[in-house]
C-alpha positions in Angstrom: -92.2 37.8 8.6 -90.5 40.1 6.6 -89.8 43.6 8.0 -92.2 46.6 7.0 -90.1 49.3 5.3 -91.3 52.7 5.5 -90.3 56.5 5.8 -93.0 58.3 7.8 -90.5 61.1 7.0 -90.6 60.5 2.9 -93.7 62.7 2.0 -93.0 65.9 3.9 -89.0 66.0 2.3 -90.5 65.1 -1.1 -93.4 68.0 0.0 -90.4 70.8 0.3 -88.7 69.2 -3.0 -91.7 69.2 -5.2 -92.4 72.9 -3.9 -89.1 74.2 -4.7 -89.0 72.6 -8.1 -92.9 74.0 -8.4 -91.9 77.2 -7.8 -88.6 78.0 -9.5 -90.6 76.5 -13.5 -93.5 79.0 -12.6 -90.5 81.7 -12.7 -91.7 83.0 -16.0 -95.0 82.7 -16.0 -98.4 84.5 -13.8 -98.7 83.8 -9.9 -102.0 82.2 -9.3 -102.8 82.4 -5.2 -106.1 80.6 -4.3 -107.7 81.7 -0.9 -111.2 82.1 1.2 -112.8 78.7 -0.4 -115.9 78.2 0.5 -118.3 74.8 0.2 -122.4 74.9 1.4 -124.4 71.8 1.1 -128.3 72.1 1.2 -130.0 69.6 0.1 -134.0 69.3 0.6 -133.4 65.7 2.1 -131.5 66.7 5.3 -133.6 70.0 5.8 -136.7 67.6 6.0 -135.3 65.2 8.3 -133.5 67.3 11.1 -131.5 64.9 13.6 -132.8 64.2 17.0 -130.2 63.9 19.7 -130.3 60.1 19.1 -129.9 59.8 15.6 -126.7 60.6 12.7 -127.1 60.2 8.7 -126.5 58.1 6.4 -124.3 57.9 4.1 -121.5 58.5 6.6 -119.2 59.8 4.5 -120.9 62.0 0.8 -119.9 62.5 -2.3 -117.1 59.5 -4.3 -116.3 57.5 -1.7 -117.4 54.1 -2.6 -116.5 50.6 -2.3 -115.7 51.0 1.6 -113.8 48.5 3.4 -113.5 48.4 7.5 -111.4 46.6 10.2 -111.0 46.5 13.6 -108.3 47.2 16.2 -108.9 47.2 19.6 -111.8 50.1 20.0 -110.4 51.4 16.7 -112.0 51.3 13.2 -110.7 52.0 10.0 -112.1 52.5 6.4 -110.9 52.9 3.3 -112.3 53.6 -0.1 -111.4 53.1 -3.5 -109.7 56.7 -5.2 -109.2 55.6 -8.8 -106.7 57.8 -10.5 -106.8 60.8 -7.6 -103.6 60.9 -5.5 -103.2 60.4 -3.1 -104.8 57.1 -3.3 -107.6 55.0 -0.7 -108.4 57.4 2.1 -108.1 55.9 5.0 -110.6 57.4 8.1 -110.7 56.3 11.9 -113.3 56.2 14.5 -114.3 54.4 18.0 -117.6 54.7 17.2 -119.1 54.1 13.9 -120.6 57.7 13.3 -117.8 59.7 14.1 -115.1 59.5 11.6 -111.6 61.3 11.2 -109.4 61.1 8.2 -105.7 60.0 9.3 -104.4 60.2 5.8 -104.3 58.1 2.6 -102.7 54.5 2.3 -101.0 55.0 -0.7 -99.4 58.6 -1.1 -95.8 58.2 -2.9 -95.3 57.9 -6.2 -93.3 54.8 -5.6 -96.8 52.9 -5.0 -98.9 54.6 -7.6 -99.0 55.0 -11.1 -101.5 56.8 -12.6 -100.2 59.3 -14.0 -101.6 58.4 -17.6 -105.0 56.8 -16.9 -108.2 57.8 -17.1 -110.0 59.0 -13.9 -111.4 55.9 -13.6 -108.6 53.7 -14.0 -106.1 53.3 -11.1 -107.4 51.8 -7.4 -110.3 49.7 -7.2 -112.2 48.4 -4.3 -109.3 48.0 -1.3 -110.1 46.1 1.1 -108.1 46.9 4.9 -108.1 43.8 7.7 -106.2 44.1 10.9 -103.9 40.7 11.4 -104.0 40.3 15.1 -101.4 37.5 15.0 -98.7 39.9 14.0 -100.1 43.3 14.9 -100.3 44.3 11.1 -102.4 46.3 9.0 -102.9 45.2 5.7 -104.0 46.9 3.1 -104.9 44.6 -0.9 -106.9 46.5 -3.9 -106.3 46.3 -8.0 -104.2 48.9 -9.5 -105.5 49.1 -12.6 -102.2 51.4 -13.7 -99.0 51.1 -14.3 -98.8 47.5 -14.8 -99.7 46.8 -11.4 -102.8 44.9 -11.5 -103.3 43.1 -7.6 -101.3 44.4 -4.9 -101.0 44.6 -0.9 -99.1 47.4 1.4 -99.0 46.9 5.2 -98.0 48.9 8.4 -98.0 48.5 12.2 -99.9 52.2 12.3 -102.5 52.8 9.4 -101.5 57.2 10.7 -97.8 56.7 9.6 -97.5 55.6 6.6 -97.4 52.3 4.8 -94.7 50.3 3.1 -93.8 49.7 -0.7 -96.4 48.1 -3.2 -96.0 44.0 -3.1 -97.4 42.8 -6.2 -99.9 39.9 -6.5 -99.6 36.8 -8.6 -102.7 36.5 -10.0 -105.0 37.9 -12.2 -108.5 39.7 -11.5 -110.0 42.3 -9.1 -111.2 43.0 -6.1 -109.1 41.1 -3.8 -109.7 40.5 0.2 -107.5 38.8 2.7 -108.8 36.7 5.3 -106.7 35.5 8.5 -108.1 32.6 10.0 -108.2 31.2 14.1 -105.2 29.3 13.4 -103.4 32.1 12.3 -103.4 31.0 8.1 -104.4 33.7 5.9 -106.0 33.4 2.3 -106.8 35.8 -0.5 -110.7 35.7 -2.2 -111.2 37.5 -5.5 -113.3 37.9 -8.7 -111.7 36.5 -11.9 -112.6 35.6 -15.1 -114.4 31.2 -15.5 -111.7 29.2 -17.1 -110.9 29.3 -20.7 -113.8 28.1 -22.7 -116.0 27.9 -19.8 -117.8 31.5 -19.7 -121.2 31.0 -20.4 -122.4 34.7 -20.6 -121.7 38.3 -21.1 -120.9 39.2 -17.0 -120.1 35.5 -16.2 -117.3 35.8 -13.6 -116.2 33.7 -10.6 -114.2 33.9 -7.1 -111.6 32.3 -6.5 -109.3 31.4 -3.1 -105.5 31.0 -2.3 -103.8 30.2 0.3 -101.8 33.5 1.5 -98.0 33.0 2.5 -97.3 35.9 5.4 -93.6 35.4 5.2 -93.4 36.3 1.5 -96.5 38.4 1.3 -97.3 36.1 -1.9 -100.1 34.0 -2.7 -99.0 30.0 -3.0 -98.4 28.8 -6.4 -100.8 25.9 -7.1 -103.2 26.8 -4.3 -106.4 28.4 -6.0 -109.7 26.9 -6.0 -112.8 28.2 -7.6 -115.5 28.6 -4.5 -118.7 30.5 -6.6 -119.3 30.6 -10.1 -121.3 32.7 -11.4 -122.9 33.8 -8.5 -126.4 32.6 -6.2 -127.8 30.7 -9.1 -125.7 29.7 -12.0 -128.9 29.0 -13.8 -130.2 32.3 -13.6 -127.0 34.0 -15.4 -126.0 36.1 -12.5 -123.7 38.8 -13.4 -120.3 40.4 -12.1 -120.1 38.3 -8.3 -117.1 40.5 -6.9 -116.4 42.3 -3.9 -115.6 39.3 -1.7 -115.1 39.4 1.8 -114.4 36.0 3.9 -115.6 35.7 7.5 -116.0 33.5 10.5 -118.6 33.3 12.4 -119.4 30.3 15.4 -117.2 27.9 13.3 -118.9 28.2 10.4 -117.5 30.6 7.6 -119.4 32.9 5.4 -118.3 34.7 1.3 -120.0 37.7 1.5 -120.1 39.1 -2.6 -121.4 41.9 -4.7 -123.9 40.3 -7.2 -125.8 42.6 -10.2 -122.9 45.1 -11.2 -122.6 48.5 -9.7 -125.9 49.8 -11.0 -129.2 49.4 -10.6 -129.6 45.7 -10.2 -126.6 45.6 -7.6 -126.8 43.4 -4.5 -125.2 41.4 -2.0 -125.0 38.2 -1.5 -123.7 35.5 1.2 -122.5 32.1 1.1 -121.8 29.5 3.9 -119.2 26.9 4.2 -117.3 24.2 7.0 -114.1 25.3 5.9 -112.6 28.6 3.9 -112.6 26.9 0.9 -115.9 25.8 0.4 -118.1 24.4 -0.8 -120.0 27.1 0.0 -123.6 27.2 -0.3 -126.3 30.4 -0.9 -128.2 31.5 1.6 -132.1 30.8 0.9 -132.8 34.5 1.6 -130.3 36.1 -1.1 -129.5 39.0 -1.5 -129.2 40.0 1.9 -129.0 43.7 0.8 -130.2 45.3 -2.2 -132.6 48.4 -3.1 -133.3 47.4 -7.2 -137.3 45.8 -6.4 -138.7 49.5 -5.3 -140.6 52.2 -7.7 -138.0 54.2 -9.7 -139.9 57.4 -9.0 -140.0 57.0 -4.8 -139.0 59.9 -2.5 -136.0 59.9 -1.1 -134.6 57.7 -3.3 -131.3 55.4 -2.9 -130.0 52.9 -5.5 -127.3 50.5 -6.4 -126.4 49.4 -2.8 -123.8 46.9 -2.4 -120.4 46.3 -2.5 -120.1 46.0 1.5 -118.2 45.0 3.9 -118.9 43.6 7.5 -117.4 44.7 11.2 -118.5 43.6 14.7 -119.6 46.9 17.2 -119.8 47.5 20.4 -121.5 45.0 22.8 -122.0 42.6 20.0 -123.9 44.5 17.6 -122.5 44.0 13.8 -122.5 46.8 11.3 -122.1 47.0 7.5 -120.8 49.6 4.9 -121.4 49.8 1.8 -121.7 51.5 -1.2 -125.1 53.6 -2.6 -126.2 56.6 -4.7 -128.9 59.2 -4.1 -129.7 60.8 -7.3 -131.4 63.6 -8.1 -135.2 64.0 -9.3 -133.7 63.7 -12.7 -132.1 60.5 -12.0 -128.0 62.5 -12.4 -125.6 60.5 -9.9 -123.4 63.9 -9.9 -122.0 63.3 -6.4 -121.6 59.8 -7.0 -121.3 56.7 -5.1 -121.5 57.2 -1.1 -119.9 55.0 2.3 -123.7 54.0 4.1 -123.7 52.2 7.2 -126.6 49.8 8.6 -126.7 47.4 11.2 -126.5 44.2 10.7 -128.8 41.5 12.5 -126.7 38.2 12.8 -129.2 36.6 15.5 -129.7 33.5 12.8 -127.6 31.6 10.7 -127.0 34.6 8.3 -126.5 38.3 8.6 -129.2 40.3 7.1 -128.7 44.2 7.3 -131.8 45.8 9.0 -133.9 47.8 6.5 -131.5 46.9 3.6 -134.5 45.3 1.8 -136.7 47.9 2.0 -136.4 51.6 0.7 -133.4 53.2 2.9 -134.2 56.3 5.3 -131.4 59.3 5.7 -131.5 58.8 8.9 -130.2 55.7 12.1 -130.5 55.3 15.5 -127.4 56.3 17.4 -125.7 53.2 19.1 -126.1 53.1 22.5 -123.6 55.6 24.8 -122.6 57.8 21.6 -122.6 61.2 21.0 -123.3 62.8 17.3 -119.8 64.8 16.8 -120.0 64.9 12.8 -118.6 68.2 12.0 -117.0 68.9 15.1 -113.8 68.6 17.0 -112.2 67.2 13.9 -114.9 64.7 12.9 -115.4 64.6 9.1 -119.0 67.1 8.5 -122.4 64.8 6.9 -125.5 66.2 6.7 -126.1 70.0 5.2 -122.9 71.7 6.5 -120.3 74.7 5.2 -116.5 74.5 5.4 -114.6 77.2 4.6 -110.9 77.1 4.1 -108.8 79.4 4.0 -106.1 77.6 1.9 -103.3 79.4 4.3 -102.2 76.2 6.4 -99.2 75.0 5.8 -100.3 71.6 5.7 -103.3 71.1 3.7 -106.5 69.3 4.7 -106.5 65.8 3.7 -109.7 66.2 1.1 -107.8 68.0 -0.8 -106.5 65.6 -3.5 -104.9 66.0 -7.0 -105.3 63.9 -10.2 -102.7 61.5 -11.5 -100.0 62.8 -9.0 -98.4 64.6 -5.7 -100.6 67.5 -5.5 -97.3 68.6 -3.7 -95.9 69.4 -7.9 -97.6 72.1 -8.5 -98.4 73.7 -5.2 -96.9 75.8 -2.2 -98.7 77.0 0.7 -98.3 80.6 1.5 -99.9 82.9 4.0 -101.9 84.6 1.6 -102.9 81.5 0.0 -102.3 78.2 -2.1 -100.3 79.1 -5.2 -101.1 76.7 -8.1 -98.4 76.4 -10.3 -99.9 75.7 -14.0 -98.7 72.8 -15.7 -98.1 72.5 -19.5 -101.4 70.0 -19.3 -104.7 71.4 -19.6 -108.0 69.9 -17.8 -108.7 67.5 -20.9 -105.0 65.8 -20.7 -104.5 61.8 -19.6 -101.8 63.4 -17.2 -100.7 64.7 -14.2 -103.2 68.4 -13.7 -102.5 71.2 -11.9 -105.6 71.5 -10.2 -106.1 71.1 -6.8 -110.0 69.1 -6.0 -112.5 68.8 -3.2 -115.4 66.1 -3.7 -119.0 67.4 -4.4 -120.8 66.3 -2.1 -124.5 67.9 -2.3 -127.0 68.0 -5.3 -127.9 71.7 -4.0 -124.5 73.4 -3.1 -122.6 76.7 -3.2 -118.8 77.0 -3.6 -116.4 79.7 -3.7 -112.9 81.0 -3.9 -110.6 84.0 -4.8 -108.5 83.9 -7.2 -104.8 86.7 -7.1 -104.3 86.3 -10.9 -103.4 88.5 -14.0 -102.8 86.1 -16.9 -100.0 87.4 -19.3 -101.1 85.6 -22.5 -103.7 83.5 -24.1 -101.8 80.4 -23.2 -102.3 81.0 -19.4 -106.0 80.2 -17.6 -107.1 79.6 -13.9 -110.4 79.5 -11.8 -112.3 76.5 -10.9 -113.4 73.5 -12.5 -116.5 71.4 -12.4 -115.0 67.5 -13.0 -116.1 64.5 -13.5 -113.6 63.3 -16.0 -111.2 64.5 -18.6 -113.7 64.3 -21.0 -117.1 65.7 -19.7 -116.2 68.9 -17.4 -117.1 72.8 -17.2 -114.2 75.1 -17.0 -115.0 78.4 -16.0 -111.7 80.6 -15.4 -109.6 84.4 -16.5 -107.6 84.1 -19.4 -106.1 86.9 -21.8 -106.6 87.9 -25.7 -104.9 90.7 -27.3 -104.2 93.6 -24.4 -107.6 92.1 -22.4 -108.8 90.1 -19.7 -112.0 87.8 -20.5 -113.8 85.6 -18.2 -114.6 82.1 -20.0 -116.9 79.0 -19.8 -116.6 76.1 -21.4 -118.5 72.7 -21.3 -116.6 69.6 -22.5 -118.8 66.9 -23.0 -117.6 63.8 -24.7 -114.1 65.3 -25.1 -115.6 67.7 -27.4 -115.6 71.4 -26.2 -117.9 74.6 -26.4 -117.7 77.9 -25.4 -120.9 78.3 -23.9 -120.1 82.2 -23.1 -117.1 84.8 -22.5 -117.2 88.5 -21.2 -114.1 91.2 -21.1 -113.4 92.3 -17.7 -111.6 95.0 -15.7 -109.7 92.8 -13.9 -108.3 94.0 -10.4 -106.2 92.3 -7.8 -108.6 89.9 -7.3 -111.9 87.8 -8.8 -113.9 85.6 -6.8 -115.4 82.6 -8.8 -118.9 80.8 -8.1 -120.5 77.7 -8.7 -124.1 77.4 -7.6 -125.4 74.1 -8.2 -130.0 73.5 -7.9 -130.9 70.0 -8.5 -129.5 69.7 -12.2 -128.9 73.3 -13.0 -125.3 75.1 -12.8 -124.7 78.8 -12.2 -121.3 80.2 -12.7 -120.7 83.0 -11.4 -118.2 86.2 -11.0 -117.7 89.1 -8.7 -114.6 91.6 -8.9 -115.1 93.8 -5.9 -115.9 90.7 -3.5 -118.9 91.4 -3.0 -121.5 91.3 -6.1 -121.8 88.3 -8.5 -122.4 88.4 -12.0 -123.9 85.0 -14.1 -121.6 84.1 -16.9 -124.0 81.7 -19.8 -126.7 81.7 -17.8 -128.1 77.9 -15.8 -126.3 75.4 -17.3 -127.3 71.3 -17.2 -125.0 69.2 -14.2 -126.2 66.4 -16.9 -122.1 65.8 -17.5 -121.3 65.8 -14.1 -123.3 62.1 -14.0 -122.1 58.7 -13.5 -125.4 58.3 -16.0 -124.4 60.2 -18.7 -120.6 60.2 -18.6 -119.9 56.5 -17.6 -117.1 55.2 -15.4 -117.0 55.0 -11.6 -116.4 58.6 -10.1 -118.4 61.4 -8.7 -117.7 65.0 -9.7 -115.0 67.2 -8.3 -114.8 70.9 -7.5 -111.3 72.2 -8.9 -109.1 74.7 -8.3 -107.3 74.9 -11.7 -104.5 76.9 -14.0 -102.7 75.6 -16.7 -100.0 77.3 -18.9 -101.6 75.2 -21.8 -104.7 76.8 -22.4 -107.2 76.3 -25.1 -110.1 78.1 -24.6 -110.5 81.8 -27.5 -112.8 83.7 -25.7 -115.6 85.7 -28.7 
């Protein structure tokens, strides 16, 4: 097998570089320190189902982390996610349990194995898919960079903690890859791809396909693919996008588990059943197996476009499945978008069929047996309605706080007074690397904060927060400078077209403390410059742009910490 090369030391000597070079460019212009951030979740669906000792929530993990993929070492899990263009890319979490999760890190956080720094938010990693290979004690990691001219991909490591090696590319073409390693130690690759020339039959017509998987060169076999599903359940029936594939053996037989209906409303998943990993494989009778599209649109509680899931064995038997789900808002806005869920999974017949994943899905499951709710606690990533505060003074930052299109580490330095954001020559709208430093949204009702150490020195120079979905629908709200003053600004980009939706002059201090107060779908924005008493700046504003629904693509809207040295916004 070839040997695993990696530097668990790379990131941190890159870290001090990047700093350095951060600081001495931002010579000439405006410090911008960030400190005291604050994040509240309160959403009316947690407060009316309060946990009893025996129970957790689900989704596991809120706000964009879709497309989740787990595997199993030992008593250890571990799940990925897909991250797009944010970098570092697929975050990787741990846990012996199934409710308690840490993140460890990201799989892919050098430059040297991503590159996206000029797509689109949604361009970059899609749907990764981890398996532990217990034959050679590896972790394996295969997902589509759409970036960079990367396309399919795989990175491995003997410890998912410390880092992984450099990006092998994939000879083949499509998405969505998963690797399967068989009893006998033989390992193959399923993924979606377009039908054969002059074979597609419909708009959405797509197929999987299988390879045999060579370990020693990390390369599929030339010659080896096979077509196992086309089109999907019923080819008659014009099922659309089949993807997500997952392979899996089960009492000798072997099971495709796929995505069927495309990420939206009609999404679903489907299994298959086969003698041997390359088929044939035939549908289940009871497809899908998972899927909430048959229920009212206006029911309480609501959760939609489940699928895209992967399967794990727990404790004492029991199997479990994540996947991926939305919960939108009363006006039907997917602003924190697509979520990790968990259900168990009943494999007592011939297929697996997750419990209550055909019927409309409840917030909250039954712990498994002998475990102890520890979300939020002793390190444990938070779910439910919780706060975290940060007070951006630790050397090394928290691992939710990500960057778009590169290092975070090249435009920031930790201090003990704070996180200085060095301002790029990019502004928010740019298909480029952003100085702005993000946490996922993760609540429809929510209330974040931070203060801001900042005296702009021209019109060119802007920072505060930012509410993103992508670099074309977005609020900014931030200081800048006209003439001899200081104004505070807001401006909603929807569509890549921008409007000023209101500016004020300020006194400006020291400090300013910025505000975001999100209810349902309204936005407040708000100010203080003694600390202590806010001031609304354009009144509510619509979270309509902050949508999967209304501003396409994949993602779910980030809370940024933003400056720029390329600013665009006049104030009135």
């Amino acid at each position: 097998m070839k040997k695993i090369t990696m530097n668990p030391n790379l990131l941190k000597n890159k870290t001090s570089i990047f700093a350095t070079l951060a600081l001495i460019s931002a010579t000439s212009i405006s410090a911008q320190t960030f400190t005291d951030f604050q994040y509240k979740g309160n959403d009316k669906i947690y407060n009316d189902n309060p946990l009893k000792p025996d129970e957790f929530y689900s989704p596991i993990l809120q706000g964009c982390y879709p497309d989740p993929s787990i595997t199993k070492k030992g008593d250890d899990y571990y799940l990925v996610n897909s991250s797009f263009s944010m970098f570092p890319g697929v975050p990787i979490f741990t846990s012996k349990d199934l409710v308690n999760w840490k993140q460890v890190g990201h799989v892919l956080d050098r430059p040297s194995q991503l590159k996206v720094e000029k797509g689109g938010v949604s361009h970059g990693i899609y749907a990764p898919d981890i398996k532990y290979n217990k034959y050679n004690d590896t972790f394996y990691m295969i997902t589509t960079q759409i970036a960079g001219g990367v396309g399919n991909m795989v990175v491995k490591t003997k410890d998912p903690a410390k880092g992984w090696s450099e990006v092998q590319k994939l000879n083949f073409d499509g998405i969505d890859p998963a690797i399967f390693f068989d009893d006998d130690g033989k390992a193959y690759i399923v993924h979606n791809d377009a039908p054969p020339k002059g074979t597609e039959q419909y708009q959405g017509h797509r197929v999987i396909k299988i390879w045999d998987y060579d370990l020693e060169k990390d390369q599929v076999v030339e010659g080896s693919d096979r077509i196992i599903v086309n089109g999907g359940v019923d080819l008659s029936q014009k099922p659309i996008w089949i993807e997500g594939p997952h392979l899996y053996k089960y009492k000798g037989k072997y099971y495709l588990m796929c995505a069927e209906g495309g990420t939206g409303g009609n999404h679903s998943e489907v299994i298959f059943i086969a003698d041997s990993p390359k088929g044939p494989f035939v549908p289940a009778k009871n497809n899908p197996i998972l899927t909430q599209r048959y229920f009212p649109r206006d029911r309480k509680e609501k959760v939609d476009w489940a699928g895209h899931a992967d399967l794990v064995e727990g404790q004492n038997g029991q199997w479990y499945g994540v996947f991926l789900a939305i919960r939108p808002n009363e006006k039907g806005r997917v602003n924190h978008g697509r979520e990790t869920f968990i259900l168990p999974v009943d494999w007592s017949g011939t297929y697996p069929v997750f419990q209550n994943g055909l019927v409309p899905m409840k917030p909250k499951l039954k712990m498994p047996q002998g475990v102890q709710n520890q979300t939020g606690q002793n390190g444990f990533f938070p779910n439910g309605n919780f706060t975290y505060n940060d007070k951006l003074t630790d050397k090394n930052l928290d691992f939710r706080w990500i960057a778009m299109r590169g290092p975070r580490e090249n435009f920031i330095s930790t201090t003990k007074t704070g996180v200085k954001v060095n301002p790029m020559e990019t502004n928010i709208k740019a298909l480029a690397p952003i100085s702005s430093l993000f946490h996922r949204l993760q609540h429809e009702d929510f209330e974040t904060s931070v203060t801001l150490d900042f005296k702009p020195k021209s019109e060119k120079e802007l920072a505060g927060i930012t509410l993103y979905q992508s670099e074309t629908f977005n609020y900014v709200f931030g200081v800048t400078k006209k003439d001899k003053d200081f104004y505070i600004v807001l401006e909603r980009t929807e569509k890549g077209s921008s409007k000023l939706i209101a500016s004020e002059k300020i006194s400006l201090g020291k400090t300013i403390k910025f505000q975001a107060v999100g209810e349902k779908d309204n936005i407040s924005f708000n100010y203080s410059l003694d600390g202590k008493n806010f001031k609304n700046l354009g009144g509510p504003v619509s979270g309509d742009i902050l949508s999967t629904d209304v501003a396409g693509g994949f993602t779910g809207s980030l809370i940024g910490l933003y400056s720029t040295s390329s600013n665009d916004i006049v104030p009135n």
